[in-house]
Every structure is written in structure tokens, then in C-alpha cells.
Biotite code that builds the C-alpha atoms (Angstrom):
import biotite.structure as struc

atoms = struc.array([
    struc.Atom([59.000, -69.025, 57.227], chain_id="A", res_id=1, res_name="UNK", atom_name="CA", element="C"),
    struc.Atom([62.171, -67.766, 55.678], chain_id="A", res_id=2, res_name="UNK", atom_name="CA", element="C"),
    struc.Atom([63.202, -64.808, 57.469], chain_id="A", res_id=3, res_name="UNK", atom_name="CA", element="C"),
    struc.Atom([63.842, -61.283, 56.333], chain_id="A", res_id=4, res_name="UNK", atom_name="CA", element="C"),
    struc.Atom([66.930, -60.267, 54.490], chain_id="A", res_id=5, res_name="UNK", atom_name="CA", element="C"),
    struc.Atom([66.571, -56.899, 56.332], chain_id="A", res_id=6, res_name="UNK", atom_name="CA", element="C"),
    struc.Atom([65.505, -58.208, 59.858], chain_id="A", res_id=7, res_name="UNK", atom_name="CA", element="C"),
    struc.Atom([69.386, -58.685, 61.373], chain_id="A", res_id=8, res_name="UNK", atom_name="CA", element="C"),
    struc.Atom([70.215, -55.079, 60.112], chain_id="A", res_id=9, res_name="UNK", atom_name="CA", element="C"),
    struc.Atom([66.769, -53.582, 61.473], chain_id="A", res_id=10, res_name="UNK", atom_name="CA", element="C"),
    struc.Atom([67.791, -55.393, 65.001], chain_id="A", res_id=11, res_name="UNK", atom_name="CA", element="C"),
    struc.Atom([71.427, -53.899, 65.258], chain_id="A", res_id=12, res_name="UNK", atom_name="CA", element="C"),
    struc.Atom([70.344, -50.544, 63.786], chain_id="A", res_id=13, res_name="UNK", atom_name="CA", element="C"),
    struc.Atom([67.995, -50.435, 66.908], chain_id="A", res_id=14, res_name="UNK", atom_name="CA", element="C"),
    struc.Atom([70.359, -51.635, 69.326], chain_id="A", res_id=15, res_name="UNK", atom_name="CA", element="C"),
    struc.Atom([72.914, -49.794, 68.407], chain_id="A", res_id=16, res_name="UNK", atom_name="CA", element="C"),
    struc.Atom([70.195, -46.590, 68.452], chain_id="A", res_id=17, res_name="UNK", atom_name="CA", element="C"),
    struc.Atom([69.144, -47.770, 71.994], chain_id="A", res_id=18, res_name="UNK", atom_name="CA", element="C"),
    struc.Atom([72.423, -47.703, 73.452], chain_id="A", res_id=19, res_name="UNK", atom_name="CA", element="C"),
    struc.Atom([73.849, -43.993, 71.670], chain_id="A", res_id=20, res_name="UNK", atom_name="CA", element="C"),
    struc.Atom([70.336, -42.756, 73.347], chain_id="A", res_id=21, res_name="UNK", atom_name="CA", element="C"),
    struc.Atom([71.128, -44.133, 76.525], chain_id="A", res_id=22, res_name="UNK", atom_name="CA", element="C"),
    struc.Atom([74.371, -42.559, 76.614], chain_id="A", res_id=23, res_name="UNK", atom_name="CA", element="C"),
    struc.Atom([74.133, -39.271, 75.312], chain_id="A", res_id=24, res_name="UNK", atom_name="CA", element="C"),
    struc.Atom([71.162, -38.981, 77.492], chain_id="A", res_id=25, res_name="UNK", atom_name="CA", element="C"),
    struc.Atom([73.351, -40.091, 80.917], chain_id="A", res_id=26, res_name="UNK", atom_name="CA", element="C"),
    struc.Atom([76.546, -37.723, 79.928], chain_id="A", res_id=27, res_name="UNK", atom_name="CA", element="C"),
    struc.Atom([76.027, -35.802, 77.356], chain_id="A", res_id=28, res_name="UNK", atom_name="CA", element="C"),
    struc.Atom([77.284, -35.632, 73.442], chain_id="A", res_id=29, res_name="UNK", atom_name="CA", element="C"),
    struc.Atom([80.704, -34.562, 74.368], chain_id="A", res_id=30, res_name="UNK", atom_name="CA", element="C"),
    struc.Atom([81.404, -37.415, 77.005], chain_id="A", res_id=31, res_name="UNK", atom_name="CA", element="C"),
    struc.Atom([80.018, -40.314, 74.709], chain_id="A", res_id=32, res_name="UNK", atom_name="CA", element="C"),
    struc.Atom([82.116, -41.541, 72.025], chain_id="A", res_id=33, res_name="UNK", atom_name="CA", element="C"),
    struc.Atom([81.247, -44.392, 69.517], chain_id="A", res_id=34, res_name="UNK", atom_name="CA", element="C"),
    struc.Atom([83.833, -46.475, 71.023], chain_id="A", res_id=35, res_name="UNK", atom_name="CA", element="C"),
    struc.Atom([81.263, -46.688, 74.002], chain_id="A", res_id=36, res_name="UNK", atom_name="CA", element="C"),
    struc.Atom([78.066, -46.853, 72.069], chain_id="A", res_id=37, res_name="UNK", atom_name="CA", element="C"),
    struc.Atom([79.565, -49.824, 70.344], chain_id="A", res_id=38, res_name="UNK", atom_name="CA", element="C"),
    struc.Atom([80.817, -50.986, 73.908], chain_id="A", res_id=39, res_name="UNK", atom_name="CA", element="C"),
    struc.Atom([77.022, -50.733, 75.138], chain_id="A", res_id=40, res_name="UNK", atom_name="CA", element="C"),
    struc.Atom([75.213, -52.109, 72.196], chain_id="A", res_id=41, res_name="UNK", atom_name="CA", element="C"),
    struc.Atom([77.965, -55.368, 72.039], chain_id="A", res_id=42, res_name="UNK", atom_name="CA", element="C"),
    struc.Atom([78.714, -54.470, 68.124], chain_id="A", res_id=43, res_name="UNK", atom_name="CA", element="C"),
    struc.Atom([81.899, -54.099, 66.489], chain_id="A", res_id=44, res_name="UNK", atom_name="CA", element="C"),
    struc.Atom([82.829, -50.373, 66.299], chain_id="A", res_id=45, res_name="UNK", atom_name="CA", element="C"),
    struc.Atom([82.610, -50.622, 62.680], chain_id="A", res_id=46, res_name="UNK", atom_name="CA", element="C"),
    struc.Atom([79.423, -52.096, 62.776], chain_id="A", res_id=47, res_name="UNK", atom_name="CA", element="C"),
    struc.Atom([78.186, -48.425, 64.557], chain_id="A", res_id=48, res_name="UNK", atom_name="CA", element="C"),
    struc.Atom([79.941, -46.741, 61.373], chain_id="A", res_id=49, res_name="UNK", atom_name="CA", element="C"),
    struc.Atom([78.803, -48.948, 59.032], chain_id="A", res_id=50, res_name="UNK", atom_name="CA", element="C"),
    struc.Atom([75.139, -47.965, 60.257], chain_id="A", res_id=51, res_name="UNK", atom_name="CA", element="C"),
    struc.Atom([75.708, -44.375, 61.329], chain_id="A", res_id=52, res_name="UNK", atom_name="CA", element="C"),
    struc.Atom([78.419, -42.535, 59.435], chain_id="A", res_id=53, res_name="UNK", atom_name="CA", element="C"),
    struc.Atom([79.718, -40.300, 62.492], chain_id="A", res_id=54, res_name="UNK", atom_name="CA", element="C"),
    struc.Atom([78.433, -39.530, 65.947], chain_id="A", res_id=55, res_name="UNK", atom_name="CA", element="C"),
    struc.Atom([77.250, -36.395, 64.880], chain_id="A", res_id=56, res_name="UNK", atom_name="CA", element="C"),
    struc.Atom([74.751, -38.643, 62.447], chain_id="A", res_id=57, res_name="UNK", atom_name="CA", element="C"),
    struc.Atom([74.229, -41.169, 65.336], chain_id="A", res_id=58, res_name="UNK", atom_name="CA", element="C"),
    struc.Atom([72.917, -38.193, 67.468], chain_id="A", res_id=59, res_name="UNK", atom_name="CA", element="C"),
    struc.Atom([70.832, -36.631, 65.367], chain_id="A", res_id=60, res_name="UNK", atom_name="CA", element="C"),
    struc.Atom([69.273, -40.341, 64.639], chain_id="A", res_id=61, res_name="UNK", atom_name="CA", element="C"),
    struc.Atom([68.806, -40.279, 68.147], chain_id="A", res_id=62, res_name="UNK", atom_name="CA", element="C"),
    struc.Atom([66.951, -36.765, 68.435], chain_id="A", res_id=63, res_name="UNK", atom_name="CA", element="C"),
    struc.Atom([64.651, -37.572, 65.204], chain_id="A", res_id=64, res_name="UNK", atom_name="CA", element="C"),
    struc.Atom([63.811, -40.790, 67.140], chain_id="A", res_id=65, res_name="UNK", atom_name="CA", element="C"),
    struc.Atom([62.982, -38.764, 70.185], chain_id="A", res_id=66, res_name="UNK", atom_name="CA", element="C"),
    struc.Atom([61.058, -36.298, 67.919], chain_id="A", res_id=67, res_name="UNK", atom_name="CA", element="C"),
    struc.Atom([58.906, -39.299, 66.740], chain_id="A", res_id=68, res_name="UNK", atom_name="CA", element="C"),
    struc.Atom([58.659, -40.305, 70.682], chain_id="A", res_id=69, res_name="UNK", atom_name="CA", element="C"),
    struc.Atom([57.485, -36.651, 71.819], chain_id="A", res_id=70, res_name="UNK", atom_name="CA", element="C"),
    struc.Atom([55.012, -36.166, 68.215], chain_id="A", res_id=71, res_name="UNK", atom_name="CA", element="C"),
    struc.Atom([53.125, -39.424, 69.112], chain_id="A", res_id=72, res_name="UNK", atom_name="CA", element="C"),
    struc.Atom([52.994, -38.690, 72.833], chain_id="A", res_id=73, res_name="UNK", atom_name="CA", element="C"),
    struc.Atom([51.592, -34.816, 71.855], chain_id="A", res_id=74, res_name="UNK", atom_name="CA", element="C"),
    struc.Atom([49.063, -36.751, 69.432], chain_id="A", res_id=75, res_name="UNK", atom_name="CA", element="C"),
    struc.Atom([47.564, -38.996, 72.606], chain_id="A", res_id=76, res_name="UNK", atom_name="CA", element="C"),
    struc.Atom([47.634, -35.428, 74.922], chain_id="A", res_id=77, res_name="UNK", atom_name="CA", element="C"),
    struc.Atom([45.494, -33.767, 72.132], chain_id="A", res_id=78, res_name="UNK", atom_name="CA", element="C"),
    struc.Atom([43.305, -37.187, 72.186], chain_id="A", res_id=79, res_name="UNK", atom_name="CA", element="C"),
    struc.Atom([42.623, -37.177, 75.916], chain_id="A", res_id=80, res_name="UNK", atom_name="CA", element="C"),
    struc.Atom([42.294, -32.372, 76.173], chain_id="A", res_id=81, res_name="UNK", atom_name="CA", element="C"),
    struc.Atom([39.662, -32.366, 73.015], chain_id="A", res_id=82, res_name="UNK", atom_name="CA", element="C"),
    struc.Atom([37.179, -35.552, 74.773], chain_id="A", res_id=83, res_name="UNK", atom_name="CA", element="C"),
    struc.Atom([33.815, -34.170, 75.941], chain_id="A", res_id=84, res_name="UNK", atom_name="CA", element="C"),
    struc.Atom([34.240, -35.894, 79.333], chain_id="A", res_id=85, res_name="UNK", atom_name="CA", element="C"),
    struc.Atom([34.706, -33.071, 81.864], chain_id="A", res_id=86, res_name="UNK", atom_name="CA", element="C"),
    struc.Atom([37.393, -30.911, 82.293], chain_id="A", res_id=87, res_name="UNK", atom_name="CA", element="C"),
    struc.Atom([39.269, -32.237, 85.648], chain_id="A", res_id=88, res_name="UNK", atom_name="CA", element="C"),
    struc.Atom([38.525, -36.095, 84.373], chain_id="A", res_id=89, res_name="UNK", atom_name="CA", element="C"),
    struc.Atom([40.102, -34.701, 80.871], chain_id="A", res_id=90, res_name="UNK", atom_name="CA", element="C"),
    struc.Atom([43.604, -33.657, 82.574], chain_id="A", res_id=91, res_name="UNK", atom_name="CA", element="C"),
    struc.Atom([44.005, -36.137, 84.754], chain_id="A", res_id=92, res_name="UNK", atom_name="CA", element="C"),
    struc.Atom([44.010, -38.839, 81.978], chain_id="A", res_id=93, res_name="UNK", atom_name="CA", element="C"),
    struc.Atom([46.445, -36.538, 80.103], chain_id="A", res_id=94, res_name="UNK", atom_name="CA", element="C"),
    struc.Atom([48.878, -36.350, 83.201], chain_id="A", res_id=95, res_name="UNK", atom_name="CA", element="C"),
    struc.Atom([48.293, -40.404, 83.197], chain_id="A", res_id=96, res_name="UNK", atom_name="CA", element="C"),
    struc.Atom([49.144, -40.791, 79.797], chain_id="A", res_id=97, res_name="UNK", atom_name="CA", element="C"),
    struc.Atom([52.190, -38.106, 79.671], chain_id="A", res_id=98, res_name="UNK", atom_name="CA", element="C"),
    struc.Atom([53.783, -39.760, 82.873], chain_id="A", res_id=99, res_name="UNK", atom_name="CA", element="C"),
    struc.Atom([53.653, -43.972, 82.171], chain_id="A", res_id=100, res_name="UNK", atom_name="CA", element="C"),
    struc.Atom([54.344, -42.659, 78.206], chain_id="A", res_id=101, res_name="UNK", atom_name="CA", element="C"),
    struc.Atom([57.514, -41.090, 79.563], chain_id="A", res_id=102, res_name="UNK", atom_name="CA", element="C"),
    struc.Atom([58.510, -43.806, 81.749], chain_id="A", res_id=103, res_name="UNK", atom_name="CA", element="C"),
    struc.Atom([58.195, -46.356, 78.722], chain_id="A", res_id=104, res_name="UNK", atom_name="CA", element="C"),
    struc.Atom([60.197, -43.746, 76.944], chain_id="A", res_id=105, res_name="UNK", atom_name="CA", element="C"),
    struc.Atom([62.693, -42.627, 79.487], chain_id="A", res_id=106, res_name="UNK", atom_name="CA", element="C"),
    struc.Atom([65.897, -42.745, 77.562], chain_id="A", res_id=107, res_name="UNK", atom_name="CA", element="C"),
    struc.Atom([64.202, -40.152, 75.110], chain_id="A", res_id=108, res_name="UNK", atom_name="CA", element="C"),
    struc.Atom([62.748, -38.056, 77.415], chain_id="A", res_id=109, res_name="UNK", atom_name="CA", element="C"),
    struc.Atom([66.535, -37.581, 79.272], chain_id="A", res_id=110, res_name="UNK", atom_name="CA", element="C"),
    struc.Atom([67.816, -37.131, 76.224], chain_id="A", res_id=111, res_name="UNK", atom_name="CA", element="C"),
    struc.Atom([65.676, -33.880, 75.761], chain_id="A", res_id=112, res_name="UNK", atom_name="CA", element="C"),
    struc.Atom([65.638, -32.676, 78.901], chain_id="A", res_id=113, res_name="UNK", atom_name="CA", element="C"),
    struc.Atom([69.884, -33.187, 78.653], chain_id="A", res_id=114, res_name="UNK", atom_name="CA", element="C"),
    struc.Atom([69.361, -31.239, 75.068], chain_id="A", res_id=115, res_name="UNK", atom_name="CA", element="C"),
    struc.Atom([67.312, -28.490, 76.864], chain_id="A", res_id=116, res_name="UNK", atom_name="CA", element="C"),
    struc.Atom([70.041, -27.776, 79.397], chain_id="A", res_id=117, res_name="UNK", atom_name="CA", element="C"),
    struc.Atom([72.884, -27.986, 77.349], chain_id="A", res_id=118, res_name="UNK", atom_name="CA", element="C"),
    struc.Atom([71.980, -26.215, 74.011], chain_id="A", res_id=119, res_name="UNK", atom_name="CA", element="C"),
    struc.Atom([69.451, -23.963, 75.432], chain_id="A", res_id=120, res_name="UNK", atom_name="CA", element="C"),
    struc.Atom([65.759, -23.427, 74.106], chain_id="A", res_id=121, res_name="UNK", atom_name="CA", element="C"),
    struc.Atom([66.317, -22.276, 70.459], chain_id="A", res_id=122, res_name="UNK", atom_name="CA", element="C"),
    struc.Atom([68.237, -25.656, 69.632], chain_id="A", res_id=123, res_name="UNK", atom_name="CA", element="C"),
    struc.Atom([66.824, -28.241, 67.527], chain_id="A", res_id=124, res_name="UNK", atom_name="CA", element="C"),
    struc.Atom([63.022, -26.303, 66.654], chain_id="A", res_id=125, res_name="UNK", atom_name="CA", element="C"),
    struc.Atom([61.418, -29.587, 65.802], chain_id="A", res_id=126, res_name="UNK", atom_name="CA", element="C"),
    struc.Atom([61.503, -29.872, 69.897], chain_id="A", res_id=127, res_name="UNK", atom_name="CA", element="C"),
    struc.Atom([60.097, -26.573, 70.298], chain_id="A", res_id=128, res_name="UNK", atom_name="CA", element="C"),
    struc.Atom([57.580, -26.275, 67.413], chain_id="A", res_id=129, res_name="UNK", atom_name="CA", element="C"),
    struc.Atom([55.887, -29.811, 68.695], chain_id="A", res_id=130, res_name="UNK", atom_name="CA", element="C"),
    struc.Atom([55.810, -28.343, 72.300], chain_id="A", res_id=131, res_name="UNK", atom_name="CA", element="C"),
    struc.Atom([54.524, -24.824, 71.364], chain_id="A", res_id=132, res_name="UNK", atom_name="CA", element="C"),
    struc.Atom([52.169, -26.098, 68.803], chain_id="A", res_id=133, res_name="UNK", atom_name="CA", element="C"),
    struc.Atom([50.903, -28.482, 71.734], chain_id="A", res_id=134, res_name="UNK", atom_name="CA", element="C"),
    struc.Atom([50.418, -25.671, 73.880], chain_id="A", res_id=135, res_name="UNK", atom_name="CA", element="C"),
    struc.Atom([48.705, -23.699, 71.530], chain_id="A", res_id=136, res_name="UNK", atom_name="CA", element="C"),
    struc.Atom([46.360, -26.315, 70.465], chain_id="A", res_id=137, res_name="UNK", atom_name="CA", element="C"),
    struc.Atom([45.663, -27.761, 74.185], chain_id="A", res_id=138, res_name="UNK", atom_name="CA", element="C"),
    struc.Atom([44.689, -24.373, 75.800], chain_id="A", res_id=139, res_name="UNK", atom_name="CA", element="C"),
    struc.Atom([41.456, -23.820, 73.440], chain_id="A", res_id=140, res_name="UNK", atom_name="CA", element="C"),
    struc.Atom([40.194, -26.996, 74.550], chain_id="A", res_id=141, res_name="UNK", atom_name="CA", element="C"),
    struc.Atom([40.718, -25.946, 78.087], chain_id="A", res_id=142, res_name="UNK", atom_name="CA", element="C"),
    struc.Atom([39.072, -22.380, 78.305], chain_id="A", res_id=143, res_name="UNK", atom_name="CA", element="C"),
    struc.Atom([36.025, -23.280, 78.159], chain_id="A", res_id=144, res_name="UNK", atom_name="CA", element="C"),
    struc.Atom([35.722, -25.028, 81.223], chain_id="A", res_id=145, res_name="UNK", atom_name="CA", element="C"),
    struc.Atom([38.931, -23.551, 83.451], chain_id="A", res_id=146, res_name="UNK", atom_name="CA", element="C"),
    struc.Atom([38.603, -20.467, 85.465], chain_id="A", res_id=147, res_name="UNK", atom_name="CA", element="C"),
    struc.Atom([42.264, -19.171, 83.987], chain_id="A", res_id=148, res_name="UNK", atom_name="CA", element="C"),
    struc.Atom([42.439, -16.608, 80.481], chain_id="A", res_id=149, res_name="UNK", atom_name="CA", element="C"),
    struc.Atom([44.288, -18.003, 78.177], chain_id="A", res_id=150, res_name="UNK", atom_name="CA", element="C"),
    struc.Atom([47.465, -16.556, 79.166], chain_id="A", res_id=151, res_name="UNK", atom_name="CA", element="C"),
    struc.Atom([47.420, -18.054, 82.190], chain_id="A", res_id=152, res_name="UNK", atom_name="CA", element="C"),
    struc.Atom([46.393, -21.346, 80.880], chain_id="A", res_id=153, res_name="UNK", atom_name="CA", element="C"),
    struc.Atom([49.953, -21.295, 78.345], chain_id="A", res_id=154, res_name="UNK", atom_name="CA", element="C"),
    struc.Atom([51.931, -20.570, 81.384], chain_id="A", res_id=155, res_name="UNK", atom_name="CA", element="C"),
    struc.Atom([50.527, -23.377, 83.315], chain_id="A", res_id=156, res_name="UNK", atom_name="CA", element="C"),
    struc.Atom([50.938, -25.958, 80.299], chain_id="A", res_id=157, res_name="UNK", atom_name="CA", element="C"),
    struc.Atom([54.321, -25.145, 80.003], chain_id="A", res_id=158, res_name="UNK", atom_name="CA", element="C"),
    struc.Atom([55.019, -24.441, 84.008], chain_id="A", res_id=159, res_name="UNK", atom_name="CA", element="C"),
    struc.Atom([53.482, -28.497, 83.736], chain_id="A", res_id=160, res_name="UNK", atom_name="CA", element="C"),
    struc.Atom([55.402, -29.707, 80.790], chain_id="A", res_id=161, res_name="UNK", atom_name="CA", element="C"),
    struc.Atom([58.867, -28.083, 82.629], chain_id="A", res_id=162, res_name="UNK", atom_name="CA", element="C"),
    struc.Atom([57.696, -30.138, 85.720], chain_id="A", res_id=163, res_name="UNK", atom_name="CA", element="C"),
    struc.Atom([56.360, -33.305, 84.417], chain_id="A", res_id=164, res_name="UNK", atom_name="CA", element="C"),
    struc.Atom([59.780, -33.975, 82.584], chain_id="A", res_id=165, res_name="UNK", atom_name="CA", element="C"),
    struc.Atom([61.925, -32.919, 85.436], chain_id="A", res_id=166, res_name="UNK", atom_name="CA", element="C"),
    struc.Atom([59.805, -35.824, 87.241], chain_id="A", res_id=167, res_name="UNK", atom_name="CA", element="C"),
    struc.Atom([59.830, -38.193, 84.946], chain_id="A", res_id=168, res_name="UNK", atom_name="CA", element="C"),
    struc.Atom([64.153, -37.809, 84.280], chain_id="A", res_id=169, res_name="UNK", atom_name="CA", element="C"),
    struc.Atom([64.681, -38.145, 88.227], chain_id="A", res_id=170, res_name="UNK", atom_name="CA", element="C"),
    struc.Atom([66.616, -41.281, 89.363], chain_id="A", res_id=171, res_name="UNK", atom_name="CA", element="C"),
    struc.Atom([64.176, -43.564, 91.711], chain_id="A", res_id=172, res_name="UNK", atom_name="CA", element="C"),
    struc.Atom([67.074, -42.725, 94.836], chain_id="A", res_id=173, res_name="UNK", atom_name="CA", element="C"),
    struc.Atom([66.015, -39.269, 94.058], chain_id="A", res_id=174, res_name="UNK", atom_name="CA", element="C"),
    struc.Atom([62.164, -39.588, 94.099], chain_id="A", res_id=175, res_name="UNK", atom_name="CA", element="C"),
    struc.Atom([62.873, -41.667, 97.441], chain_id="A", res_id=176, res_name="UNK", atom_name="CA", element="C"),
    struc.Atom([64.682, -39.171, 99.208], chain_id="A", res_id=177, res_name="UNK", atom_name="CA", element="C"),
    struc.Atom([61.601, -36.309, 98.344], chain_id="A", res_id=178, res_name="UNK", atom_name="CA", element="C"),
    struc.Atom([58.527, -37.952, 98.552], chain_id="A", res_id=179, res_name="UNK", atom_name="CA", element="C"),
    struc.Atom([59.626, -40.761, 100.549], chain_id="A", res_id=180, res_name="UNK", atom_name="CA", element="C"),
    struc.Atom([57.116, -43.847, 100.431], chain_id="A", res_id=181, res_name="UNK", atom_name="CA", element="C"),
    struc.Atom([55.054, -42.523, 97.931], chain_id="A", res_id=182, res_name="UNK", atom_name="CA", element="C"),
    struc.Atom([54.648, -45.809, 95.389], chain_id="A", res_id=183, res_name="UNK", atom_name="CA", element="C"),
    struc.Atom([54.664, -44.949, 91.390], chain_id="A", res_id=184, res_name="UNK", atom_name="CA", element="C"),
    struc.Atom([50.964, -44.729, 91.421], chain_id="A", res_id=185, res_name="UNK", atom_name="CA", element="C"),
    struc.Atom([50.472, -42.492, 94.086], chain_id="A", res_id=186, res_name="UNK", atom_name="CA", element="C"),
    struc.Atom([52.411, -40.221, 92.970], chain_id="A", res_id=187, res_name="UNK", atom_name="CA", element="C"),
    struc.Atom([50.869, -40.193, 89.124], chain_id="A", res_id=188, res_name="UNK", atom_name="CA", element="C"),
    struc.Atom([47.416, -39.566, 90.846], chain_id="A", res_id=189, res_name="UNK", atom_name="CA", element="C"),
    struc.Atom([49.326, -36.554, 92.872], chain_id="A", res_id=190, res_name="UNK", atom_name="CA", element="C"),
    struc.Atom([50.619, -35.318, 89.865], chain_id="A", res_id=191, res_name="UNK", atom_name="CA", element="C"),
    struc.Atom([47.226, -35.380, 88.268], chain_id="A", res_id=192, res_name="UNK", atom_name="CA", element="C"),
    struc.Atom([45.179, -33.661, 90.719], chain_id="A", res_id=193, res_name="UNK", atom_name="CA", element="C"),
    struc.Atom([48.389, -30.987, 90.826], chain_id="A", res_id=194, res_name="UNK", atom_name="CA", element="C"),
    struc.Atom([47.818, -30.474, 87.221], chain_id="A", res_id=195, res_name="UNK", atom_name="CA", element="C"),
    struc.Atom([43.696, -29.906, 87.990], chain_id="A", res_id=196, res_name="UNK", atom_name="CA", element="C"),
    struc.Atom([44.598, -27.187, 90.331], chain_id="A", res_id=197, res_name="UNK", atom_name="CA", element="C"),
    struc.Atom([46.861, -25.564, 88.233], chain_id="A", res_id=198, res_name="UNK", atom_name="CA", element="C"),
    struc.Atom([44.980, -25.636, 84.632], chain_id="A", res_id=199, res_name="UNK", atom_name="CA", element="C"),
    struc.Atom([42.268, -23.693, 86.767], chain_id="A", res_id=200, res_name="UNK", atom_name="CA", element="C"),
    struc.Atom([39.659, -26.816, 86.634], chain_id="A", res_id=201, res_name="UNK", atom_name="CA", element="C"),
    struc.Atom([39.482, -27.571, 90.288], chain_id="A", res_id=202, res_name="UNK", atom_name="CA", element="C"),
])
């Protein structure tokens, strides 16, 4: 089968996309140039301009790619908060699927954590319009069952979303150095059983 016209482009696009994500999420917009990105990616630094005009383009393809990351993750927390298994069974498979999701998706994940730090919280609304709206959809589907109002339940979604990332951006020497011994799998179950006594549905 003859191959697509398109597929070499679609495979450098990528790599090259994979590599600016990697770096702006490790140091930062002002400490990556394209130089680098084309460094990391093993392309031609004309290649990266031929593809992305400037590396103010090449970043913002990197945060709508990390927008598409965070919308579908938000889509499979809404799945797992609106089941009609109970409550504490509910959040715990939400914790699940927020932590492995992030770990598949770790360069994006940095990346807005790095974004969140640097630019500060009214930056980029996309970000915060998919996390409020999350919030704000999620704690409905909670107050029936939890003992919190819903005040307290949109502090402790956020409180877990600040906490989960933080987690899920830490370097493995980190982690080690905390919770030594504690294997990838213990610590998702600890982090869901943390988020059961927090949403108020121990």
C-alpha cells in the first residue's frame, strides 16, 4: 500500500511538537530556543520553521495540544463523577484515571503546571475555563452523596486538582526521597482514598 503523501510531514510535525513540549516544560519559554527544539527533535532548524513559523507559534501549538490533553482528560473525570456506582468507588476511579492519564501525558501536564507558575492564573483562559467548568460540573454530581456544601466541595476539587498535578510533575528522585518505598500503585490507591476523605465521601 502506497503510503501517504502527508504521513512524513504528520511524523516530523509531531516530533518536532514532542520535543518544543518537552522543553518548554523542563525550562521554561525564555530558556528554550528553536535551535534546541530542532537539536531535540534531530530536524534541521529550518525544518522547525518551515512547520512552525516562530517559537512564539511553536508554543502556543504546544499549549493548544495540552488544551486538547487536559479537555479529553476533564471528559473521562465527568465520565467516572456522573456513574451511579457509589460515591467513594466514583472518586477513586477518577483519581485512577487523572493520575496514569497524567503520567501518559507528563510532558503536557509540566508544561501547565510551568505555565501556572510563570504567567500566573489569568494566562491562557482556555486552561482556566476547562478547569473551572470541571469544577463546576463535578461538584453537583458529588452533593448528593458527600457530607461537604457545595462550597466546600469547589475548594476541595481544586485543593485536589492543585495537588494531583504537583504529584504527577515531581521527578521519581523526588517521590523517593518523600514517600520512600511506596511503588507507583501504592501510592495512586493513597491518593485515592486521600481524595475520599477530602470530597466528604468517607
Amino acid at each position: 500500500m502506497a503510503r501517504p503523501p502527508h504521513a512524513n510531514s504528520d511524523a516530523t510535525r509531531a516530533k518536532i511538537l514532542k520535543a518544543a513540549t518537552h522543553l518548554f516544560a523542563s525550562q521554561g519559554d525564555g530558556k528554550t530556543s528553536v535551535r534546541q527544539v530542532a537539536r531535540e527533535a534531530g530536524v534541521a532548524q529550518a525544518t522547525v520553521h518551515h512547520y512552525y513559523e516562530s517559537k512564539e507559534g511553536l508554543y502556543d501549538a504546544c499549549f493548544q495540544a495540552m488544551i486538547v490533553d487536559l479537555a479529553q482528560l476533564i471528559q473521562g473525570l465527568r465520565d467516572h463523577l456522573e456513574d451511579v456506582s457509589p460515591l467513594a468507588h466514583r472518586v477513586r476511579g477518577a483519581v485512577r484515571t487523572a493520575y496514569r492519564f497524567a503520567g501518559e501525558h507528563r510532558p503536557s501536564v509540566r508544561l501547565m503546571n510551568r505555565q501556572i507558575l510563570e504567567a500566573g492564573a489569568g494566562a491562557h483562559g482556555t486552561r482556566q475555563d476547562l478547569l473551572f467548568s470541571f469544577i463546576h460540573a463535578a461538584t453537583p454530581a458529588l452533593l448528593t452523596d458527600s457530607r461537604l456544601n457545595r462550597t466546600e466541595l469547589n475548594i476541595a476539587l481544586y485543593g485536589l486538582t492543585c495537588l494531583l498535578v504537583r504529584i504527577c510533575v515531581a521527578e521519581a528522585q523526588e517521590l523517593a526521597r518523600i514517600i520512600p518505598g511506596v511503588a507507583r500503585q501504592d501510592l495512586e490507591d493513597h491518593l485515592g482514598d486521600l481524595a475520599v476523605r477530602m470530597l466528604g465521601c468517607d
